[in-house]
N, C-alpha and C positions, 0 to 999 in steps of 0.2 A: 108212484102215482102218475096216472096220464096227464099229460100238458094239450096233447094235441099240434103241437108244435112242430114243427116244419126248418130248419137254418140250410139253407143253401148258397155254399160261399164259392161260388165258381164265375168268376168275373166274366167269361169267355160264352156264357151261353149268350145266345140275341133273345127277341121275343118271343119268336116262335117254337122254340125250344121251355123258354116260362111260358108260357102258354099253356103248352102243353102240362107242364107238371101242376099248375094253377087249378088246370079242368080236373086234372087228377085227384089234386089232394080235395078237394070240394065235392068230388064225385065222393070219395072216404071218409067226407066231415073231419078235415085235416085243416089247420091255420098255416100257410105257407109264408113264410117271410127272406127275402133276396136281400142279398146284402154287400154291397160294391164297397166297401171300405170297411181299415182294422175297426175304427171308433166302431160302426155301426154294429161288425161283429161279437167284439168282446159284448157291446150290450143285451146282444141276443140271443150266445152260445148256451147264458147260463141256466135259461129253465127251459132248453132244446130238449124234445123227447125223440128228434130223427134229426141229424145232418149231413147232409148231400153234400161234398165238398173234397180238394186233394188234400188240405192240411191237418196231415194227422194230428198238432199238437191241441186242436180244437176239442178234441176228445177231454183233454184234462180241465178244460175250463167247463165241462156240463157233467154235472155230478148225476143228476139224471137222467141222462142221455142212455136211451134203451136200443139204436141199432145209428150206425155208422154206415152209409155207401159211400165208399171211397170210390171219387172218378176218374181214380185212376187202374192202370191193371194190375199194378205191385202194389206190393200192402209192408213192404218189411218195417216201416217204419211204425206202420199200426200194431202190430205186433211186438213191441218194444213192450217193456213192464212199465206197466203204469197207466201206460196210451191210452186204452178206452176202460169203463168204470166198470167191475165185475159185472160180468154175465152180457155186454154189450154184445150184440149182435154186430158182425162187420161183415158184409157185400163190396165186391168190388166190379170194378167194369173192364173186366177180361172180354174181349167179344167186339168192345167199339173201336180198336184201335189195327185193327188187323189189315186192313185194306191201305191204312198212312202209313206204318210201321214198316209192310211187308213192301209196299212200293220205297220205301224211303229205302228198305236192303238193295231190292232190286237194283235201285240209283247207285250206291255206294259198288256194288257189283260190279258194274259196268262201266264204270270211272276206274276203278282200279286195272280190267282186265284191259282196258283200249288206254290205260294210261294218262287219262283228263290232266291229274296233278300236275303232270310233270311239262303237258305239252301247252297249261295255261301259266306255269312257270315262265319257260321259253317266251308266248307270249306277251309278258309284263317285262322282260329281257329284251322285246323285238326281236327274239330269234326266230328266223321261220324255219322251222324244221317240221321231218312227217316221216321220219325213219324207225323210228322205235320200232321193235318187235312186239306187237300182241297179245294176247290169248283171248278165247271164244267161249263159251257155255255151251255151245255144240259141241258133243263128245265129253265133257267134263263132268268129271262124278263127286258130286255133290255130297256133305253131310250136313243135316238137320238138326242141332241140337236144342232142343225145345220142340215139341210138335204141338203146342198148342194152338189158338188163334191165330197168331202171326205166323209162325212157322210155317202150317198149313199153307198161309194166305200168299205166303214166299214159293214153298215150294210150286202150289196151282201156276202161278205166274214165270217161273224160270224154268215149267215144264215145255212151255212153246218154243223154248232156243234149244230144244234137244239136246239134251244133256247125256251123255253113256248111261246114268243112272244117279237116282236121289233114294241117298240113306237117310230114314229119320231115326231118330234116337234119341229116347223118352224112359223116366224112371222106370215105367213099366214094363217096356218094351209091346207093346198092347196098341191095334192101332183106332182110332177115332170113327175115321170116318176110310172107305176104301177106294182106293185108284188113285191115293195122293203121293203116297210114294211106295216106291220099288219093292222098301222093303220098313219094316220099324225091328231096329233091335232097344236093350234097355242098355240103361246107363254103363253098367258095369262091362259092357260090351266094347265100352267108346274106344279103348288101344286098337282095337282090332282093325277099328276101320281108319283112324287115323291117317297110317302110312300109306294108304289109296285115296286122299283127300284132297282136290284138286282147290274145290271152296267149301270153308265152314263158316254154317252159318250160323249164329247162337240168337238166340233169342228165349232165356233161359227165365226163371221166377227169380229171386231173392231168397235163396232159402239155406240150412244148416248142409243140405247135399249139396248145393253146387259154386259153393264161395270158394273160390278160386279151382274150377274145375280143370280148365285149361292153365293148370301151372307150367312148371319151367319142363319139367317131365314130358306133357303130353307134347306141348309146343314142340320140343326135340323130333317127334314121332311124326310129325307131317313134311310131306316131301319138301325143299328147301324153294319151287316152284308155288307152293301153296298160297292162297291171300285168306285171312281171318275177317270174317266183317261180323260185328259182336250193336247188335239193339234192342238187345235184353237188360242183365243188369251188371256195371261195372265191376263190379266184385266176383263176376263169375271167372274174371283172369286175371292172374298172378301178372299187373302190368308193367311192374319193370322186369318182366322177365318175357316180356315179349316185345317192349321197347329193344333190350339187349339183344334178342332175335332178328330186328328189323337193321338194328344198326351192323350186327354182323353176315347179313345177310344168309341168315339160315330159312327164314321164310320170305318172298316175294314183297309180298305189302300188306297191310290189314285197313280197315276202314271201322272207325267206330264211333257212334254215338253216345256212348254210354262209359264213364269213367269212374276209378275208386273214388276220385275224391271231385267232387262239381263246386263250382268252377274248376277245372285244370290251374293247380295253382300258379302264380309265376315262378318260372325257373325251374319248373320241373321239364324231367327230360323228354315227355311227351311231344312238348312242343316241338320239338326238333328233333324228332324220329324221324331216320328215313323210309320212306314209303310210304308214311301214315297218313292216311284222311280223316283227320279230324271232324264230326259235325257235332255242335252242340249242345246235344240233346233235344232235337229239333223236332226226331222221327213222330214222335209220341203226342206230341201236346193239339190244345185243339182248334188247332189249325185247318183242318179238313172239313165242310160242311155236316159231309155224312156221319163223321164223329162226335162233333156236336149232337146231333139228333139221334144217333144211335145210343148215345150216351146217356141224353135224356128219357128216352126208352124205356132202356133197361131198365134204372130209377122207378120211373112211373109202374114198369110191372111187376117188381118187388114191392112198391109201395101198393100195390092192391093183395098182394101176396100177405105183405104185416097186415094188413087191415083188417083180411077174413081169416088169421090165423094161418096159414100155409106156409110151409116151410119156401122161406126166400132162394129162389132162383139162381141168385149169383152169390149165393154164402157160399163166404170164404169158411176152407178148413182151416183152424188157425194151427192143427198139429203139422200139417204137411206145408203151409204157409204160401195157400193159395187158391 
């Protein structure tokens, strides 16, 4: 049975963003309800017939909850048994994070190849040093693993430092949109390019292919020069096996936002990997204006989508888990 109901539990929008989804759901004959705290939520999840929100567990507490927009871009947690009530419809917001994410690589990029880490070390030392050797994006050949939103949004941006060339490489090997990279091959392809990989960039889904893609195997296969920067999802690398790479210097350095277990717990070896840039999950969240409002967006034109019956825009496949 319809409620008409509306739960949107994303602390992070401003007003102009509820505003927007306000005119919307009204435009629909929808009751919109905002909700900045747990009390407020647990009171309102339970006869939700739509919520807009990243906490998957919210699913379980609306037993009539007929569609889920997750605002976020990964879904694996919705995906879990139980998560959302049979037949729940889930969308997610692949699309608004692309422009934070892919600058947040970019950053991680370019810290590692001019050596940031090591030469704000030295500075907290009062060492003045400016010898370090290097590396450039000019001439450097690239892979893309993920070419979704972000990827894309990575590769458009690291194609101005002139690169030798940008591999993308995607389950299909199929490409999107064209002039964004060189070349796209599919997953199964990924050895091949490895060993020519000066940066990989991952920005991969959550999903039964690509949990722990870059294990200890592949990681071997990238020249010992390579740097890894990974702000997809931490599972997609085997991480103490590229911790063990970092500290025996078989790969250069890696940069990552994204880890198996968040928090990094204490005392794991992560923390004091060398070469590694740690950020803490920072790339993604909505911090960005434009993410914000793109985010609300999306939302508002799925929600006129449910309303006159059309298939939702950013529904997730939940067989492919994305």
């Amino acid at each position: 049975m319809s409620t008409g109901k509306i739960v949107v539990a994303i602390g992070a929008l401003e007003e102009a963003q509820r505003q927007m989804i306000r005119e919307t759901a009204d435009a629909c004959g929808l009751r919109v309800v905002f909700c900045d705290s747990a009390e407020q939520i647990a009171d309102e999840v339970r006869d939700a017939e739509i919520i807009y929100s990243y906490d998957s567990s919210l699913g379980r507490l609306a037993p009539g909850l007929k569609w889920f927009h997750a605002a976020s871009a990964g879904v694996d947690n919705f995906l879990k048994p139980g998560a959302l009530p049979e037949g729940c419809l889930l969308s997610n917001s692949a699309g608004a994070y692309g422009v934070a994410v892919s600058e947040h690589g970019v950053t991680l990029t370019l810290m590692l190849l001019r050596r940031i880490p090591e030469y704000m070390e030295n500075v907290r030392q009062h060492i003045w040093r400016g010898d370090l050797p290097v590396k450039t994006l000019t001439g450097s050949r690239i892979t893309v693993l993920g070419t979704g939103d972000i990827g894309s949004n990575y590769a458009k941006r690291v194609r101005g430092f002139e690169p030798e060339k940008i591999i993308g490489v995607n389950r299909s090997g199929k490409v999107r949109e064209e002039g964004i990279f060189d070349e796209i091959i599919p997953q199964d392809r990924l050895d091949e390019v490895l060993p020519e990989t000066d940066i990989l960039f991952m920005a991969l889904p959550g999903t039964r292919d690509t949990l722990k893609l870059l294990d200890e195997r592949r990681i071997a296969l990238l020249p010992e020069s390579a740097i890894v920067v990974n702000v997809g999802r931490g599972n997609s690398i085997d991480q103490a096996a590229l911790v063990k790479a970092l500290n025996e210097g078989r790969i250069a350095a890696a940069g990552l936002d994204v880890f198996e277990v968040e928090p990094i717990p204490e005392g794991d070896p992560a923390w004091t990997a060398k070469n590694l840039l740690i950020t803490t999950h920072t790339a993604g969240q909505m911090t960005l204006v434009n993410t914000r409002n793109k985010n609300a967006q999306m939302f508002c034109e799925d929600l006129k989508n449910y309303i006159e019956g059309r298939t939702l825009r950013h529904l997730v496949n939940k067989e492919l888990g994305y």
